[in-house]
C-alpha positions in Angstrom: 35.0 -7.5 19.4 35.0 -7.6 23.3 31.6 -7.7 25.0 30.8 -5.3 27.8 29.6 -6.1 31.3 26.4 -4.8 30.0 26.0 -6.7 26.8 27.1 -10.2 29.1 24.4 -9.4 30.9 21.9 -8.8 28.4 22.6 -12.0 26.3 22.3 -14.3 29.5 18.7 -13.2 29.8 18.3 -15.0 26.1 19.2 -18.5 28.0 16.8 -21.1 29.6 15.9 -20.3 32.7 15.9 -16.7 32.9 13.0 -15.0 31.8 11.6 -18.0 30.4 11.7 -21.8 30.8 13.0 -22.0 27.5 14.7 -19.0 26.8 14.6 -17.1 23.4 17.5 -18.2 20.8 16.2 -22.5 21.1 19.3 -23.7 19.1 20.7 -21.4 17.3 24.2 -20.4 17.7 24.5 -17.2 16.3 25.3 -14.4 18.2 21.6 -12.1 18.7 23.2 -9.9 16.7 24.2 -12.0 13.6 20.0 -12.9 14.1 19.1 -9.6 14.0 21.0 -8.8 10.9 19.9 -12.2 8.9 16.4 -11.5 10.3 16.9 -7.6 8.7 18.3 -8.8 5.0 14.7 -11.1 4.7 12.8 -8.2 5.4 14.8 -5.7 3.1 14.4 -8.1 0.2 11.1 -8.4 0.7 10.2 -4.5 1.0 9.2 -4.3 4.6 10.1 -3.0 7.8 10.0 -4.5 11.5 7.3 -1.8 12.3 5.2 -2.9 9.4 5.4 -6.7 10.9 4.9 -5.2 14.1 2.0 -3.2 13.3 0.1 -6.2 11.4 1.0 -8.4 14.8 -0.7 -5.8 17.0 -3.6 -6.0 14.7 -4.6 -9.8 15.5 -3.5 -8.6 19.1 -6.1 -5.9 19.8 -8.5 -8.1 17.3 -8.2 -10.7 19.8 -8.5 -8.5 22.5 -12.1 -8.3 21.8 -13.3 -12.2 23.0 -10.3 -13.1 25.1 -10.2 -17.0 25.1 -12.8 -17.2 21.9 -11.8 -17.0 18.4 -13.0 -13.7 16.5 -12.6 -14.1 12.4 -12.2 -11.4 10.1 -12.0 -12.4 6.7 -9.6 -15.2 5.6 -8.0 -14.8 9.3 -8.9 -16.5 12.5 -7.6 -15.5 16.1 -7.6 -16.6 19.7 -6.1 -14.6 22.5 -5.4 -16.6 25.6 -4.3 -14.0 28.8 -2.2 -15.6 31.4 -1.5 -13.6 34.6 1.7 -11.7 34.9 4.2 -9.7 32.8 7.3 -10.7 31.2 10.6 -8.3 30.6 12.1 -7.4 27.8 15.3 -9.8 27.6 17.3 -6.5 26.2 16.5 -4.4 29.6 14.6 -2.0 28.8 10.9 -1.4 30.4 8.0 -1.6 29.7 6.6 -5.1 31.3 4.8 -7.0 28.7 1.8 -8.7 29.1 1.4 -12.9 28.7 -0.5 -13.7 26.5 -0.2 -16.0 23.7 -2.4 -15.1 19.9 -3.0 -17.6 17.4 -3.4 -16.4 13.9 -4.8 -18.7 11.1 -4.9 -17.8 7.7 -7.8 -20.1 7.0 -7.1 -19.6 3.2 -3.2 -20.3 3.1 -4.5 -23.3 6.2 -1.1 -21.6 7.9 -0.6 -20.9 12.0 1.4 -18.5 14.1 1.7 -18.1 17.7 3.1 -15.3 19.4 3.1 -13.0 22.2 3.1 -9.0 23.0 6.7 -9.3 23.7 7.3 -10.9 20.1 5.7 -8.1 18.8 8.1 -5.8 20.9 11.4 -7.1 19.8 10.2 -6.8 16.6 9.6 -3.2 16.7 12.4 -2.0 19.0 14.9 -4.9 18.2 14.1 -6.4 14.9 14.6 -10.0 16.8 12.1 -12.6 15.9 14.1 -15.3 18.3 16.5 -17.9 17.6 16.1 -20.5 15.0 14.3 -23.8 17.1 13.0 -21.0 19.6 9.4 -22.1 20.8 7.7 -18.7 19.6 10.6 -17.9 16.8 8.8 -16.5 14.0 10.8 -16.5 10.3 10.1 -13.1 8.9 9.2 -14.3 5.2 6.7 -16.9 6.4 4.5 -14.6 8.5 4.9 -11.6 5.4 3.3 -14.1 3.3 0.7 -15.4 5.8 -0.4 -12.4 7.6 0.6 -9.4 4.2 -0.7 -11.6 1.2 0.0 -8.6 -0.5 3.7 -9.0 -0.7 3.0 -12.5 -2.7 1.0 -10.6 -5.1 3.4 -8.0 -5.6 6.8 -10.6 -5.8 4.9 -12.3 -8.3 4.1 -9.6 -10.7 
Protein backbone atom coordinates (compact mmCIF):
# COMPACT_ATOMS: atom_id res chain seq x y z
CA UNK A 1 0.00 0.00 0.00
CA UNK A 2 1.21 3.55 -1.06
CA UNK A 3 2.00 5.95 1.80
CA UNK A 4 0.68 9.41 1.76
CA UNK A 5 2.55 12.65 2.02
CA UNK A 6 1.17 12.69 5.49
CA UNK A 7 2.08 9.24 6.69
CA UNK A 8 6.03 10.07 5.04
CA UNK A 9 5.97 12.64 7.20
CA UNK A 10 4.86 11.16 10.20
CA UNK A 11 7.21 8.05 10.08
CA UNK A 12 10.41 10.36 9.60
CA UNK A 13 9.68 11.91 12.93
CA UNK A 14 10.33 8.05 14.32
CA UNK A 15 14.19 8.47 12.97
CA UNK A 16 17.28 9.84 14.88
CA UNK A 17 17.56 13.15 14.92
CA UNK A 18 14.15 14.45 14.88
CA UNK A 19 12.48 14.63 17.90
CA UNK A 20 14.98 12.81 19.61
CA UNK A 21 18.77 11.98 19.42
CA UNK A 22 17.82 8.52 19.10
CA UNK A 23 14.69 8.35 17.64
CA UNK A 24 11.83 5.91 18.62
CA UNK A 25 11.93 2.40 16.50
CA UNK A 26 16.24 1.75 17.66
CA UNK A 27 16.53 -1.26 15.18
CA UNK A 28 13.71 -2.53 14.35
CA UNK A 29 12.60 -2.83 10.88
CA UNK A 30 9.11 -3.16 10.96
CA UNK A 31 6.95 -0.81 9.64
CA UNK A 32 5.18 1.33 13.03
CA UNK A 33 2.36 -0.22 12.07
CA UNK A 34 3.36 -4.04 11.92
CA UNK A 35 4.72 -2.76 15.79
CA UNK A 36 1.63 -1.66 16.69
CA UNK A 37 -0.22 -4.70 15.69
CA UNK A 38 2.51 -7.35 17.28
CA UNK A 39 2.51 -4.93 20.31
CA UNK A 40 -1.64 -5.36 20.20
CA UNK A 41 -1.69 -9.51 19.88
CA UNK A 42 0.70 -9.54 23.36
CA UNK A 43 -1.76 -7.54 25.06
CA UNK A 44 -4.93 -9.41 23.70
CA UNK A 45 -3.52 -12.70 24.87
CA UNK A 46 -2.82 -11.52 27.97
CA UNK A 47 -6.41 -9.83 28.69
CA UNK A 48 -5.37 -6.16 28.74
CA UNK A 49 -5.75 -3.06 27.02
CA UNK A 50 -3.31 -0.15 26.13
CA UNK A 51 -5.35 2.12 28.57
CA UNK A 52 -5.02 -0.37 31.38
CA UNK A 53 -1.00 -0.16 30.75
CA UNK A 54 -1.42 3.39 30.39
CA UNK A 55 -3.32 3.93 33.40
CA UNK A 56 -0.94 1.81 35.68
CA UNK A 57 2.11 4.03 33.99
CA UNK A 58 0.46 7.27 35.04
CA UNK A 59 0.18 5.77 38.46
CA UNK A 60 4.08 5.60 39.20
CA UNK A 61 3.96 9.02 37.20
CA UNK A 62 1.77 11.07 39.50
CA UNK A 63 3.26 8.79 42.49
CA UNK A 64 6.47 10.21 41.57
CA UNK A 65 5.22 13.42 41.17
CA UNK A 66 5.10 13.77 44.80
CA UNK A 67 9.22 13.96 45.60
CA UNK A 68 10.52 14.85 42.15
CA UNK A 69 14.22 13.64 42.05
CA UNK A 70 13.63 11.32 45.41
CA UNK A 71 12.35 7.87 45.44
CA UNK A 72 8.73 7.42 47.01
CA UNK A 73 7.88 3.50 47.72
CA UNK A 74 4.63 2.11 47.98
CA UNK A 75 4.57 -1.42 48.62
CA UNK A 76 6.73 -3.85 46.63
CA UNK A 77 7.27 -0.70 44.11
CA UNK A 78 9.98 1.91 44.18
CA UNK A 79 9.97 5.15 41.95
CA UNK A 80 12.04 8.13 41.02
CA UNK A 81 10.81 10.98 38.84
CA UNK A 82 13.60 13.08 37.27
CA UNK A 83 12.01 16.48 35.39
CA UNK A 84 14.14 17.89 32.76
CA UNK A 85 13.09 21.27 31.21
CA UNK A 86 11.11 21.27 28.00
CA UNK A 87 8.33 19.32 26.17
CA UNK A 88 8.61 16.81 23.60
CA UNK A 89 5.89 16.17 20.56
CA UNK A 90 4.09 13.43 19.85
CA UNK A 91 6.04 11.72 16.82
CA UNK A 92 2.35 11.00 15.28
CA UNK A 93 1.45 14.93 15.14
CA UNK A 94 -0.92 15.41 17.14
CA UNK A 95 -0.78 17.96 20.34
CA UNK A 96 -0.53 18.01 23.27
CA UNK A 97 3.40 18.75 24.20
CA UNK A 98 4.57 16.19 26.65
CA UNK A 99 6.56 16.81 29.51
CA UNK A 100 10.48 15.34 29.97
CA UNK A 101 10.70 13.53 32.37
CA UNK A 102 12.04 10.18 32.81
CA UNK A 103 10.24 7.53 35.89
CA UNK A 104 11.96 4.57 37.21
CA UNK A 105 9.86 1.83 38.44
CA UNK A 106 11.26 -1.05 40.55
CA UNK A 107 9.43 -3.91 41.55
CA UNK A 108 11.66 -4.52 44.52
CA UNK A 109 10.00 -8.02 44.87
CA UNK A 110 10.37 -9.26 41.13
CA UNK A 111 14.19 -7.03 41.54
CA UNK A 112 12.83 -5.77 37.85
CA UNK A 113 13.31 -2.01 36.27
CA UNK A 114 11.50 0.26 33.81
CA UNK A 115 12.16 3.54 32.55
CA UNK A 116 9.91 5.59 30.78
CA UNK A 117 8.49 8.89 29.99
CA UNK A 118 4.92 10.86 29.82
CA UNK A 119 5.15 10.43 26.13
CA UNK A 120 5.60 6.52 26.49
CA UNK A 121 2.64 6.62 28.39
CA UNK A 122 0.88 8.62 25.49
CA UNK A 123 1.57 6.39 22.59
CA UNK A 124 0.37 3.80 24.62
CA UNK A 125 -2.94 5.14 25.16
CA UNK A 126 -3.62 6.89 21.91
CA UNK A 127 -1.34 4.70 19.67
CA UNK A 128 -0.84 1.38 21.29
CA UNK A 129 3.18 1.94 20.36
CA UNK A 130 5.56 0.98 23.03
CA UNK A 131 8.67 1.88 20.38
CA UNK A 132 10.75 -0.17 18.27
CA UNK A 133 12.51 -3.28 19.35
CA UNK A 134 16.40 -1.91 20.57
CA UNK A 135 14.59 1.55 21.16
CA UNK A 136 16.29 3.29 24.35
CA UNK A 137 12.78 3.60 26.24
CA UNK A 138 10.99 0.57 24.21
CA UNK A 139 9.01 -1.20 26.70
CA UNK A 140 7.80 -5.05 25.72
CA UNK A 141 4.18 -5.12 26.70
CA UNK A 142 4.28 -8.64 28.54
CA UNK A 143 7.37 -7.71 30.66
CA UNK A 144 5.89 -4.54 32.29
CA UNK A 145 2.15 -6.58 32.66
CA UNK A 146 3.95 -8.88 34.76
CA UNK A 147 6.17 -6.29 36.60
CA UNK A 148 3.92 -3.44 37.21
CA UNK A 149 0.02 -5.92 37.17
CA UNK A 150 1.31 -9.05 39.21
CA UNK A 151 -2.06 -9.91 38.96
CA UNK A 152 -2.08 -11.07 35.45
CA UNK A 153 0.75 -13.80 36.63
CA UNK A 154 -1.59 -15.01 39.21
CA UNK A 155 -4.37 -15.22 37.04
CA UNK A 156 -2.28 -17.10 33.83
CA UNK A 157 -1.26 -19.35 36.28
CA UNK A 158 -4.43 -20.59 37.68
Amino acid sequence: MKQTIQEKLIEKNFKPGIITKDGFLGNDERHIHDIIRADDMTLSRLGLTRAQIADRLQFFIELGKKAVDNEVVSGDFSVHLQWSRGMLPCPFGEPPLHYKMIVTVTNNKQNQMIRYSQLNVHMIREHGFFLGMGSTFRLEPEAIARMLMPEIENQQST
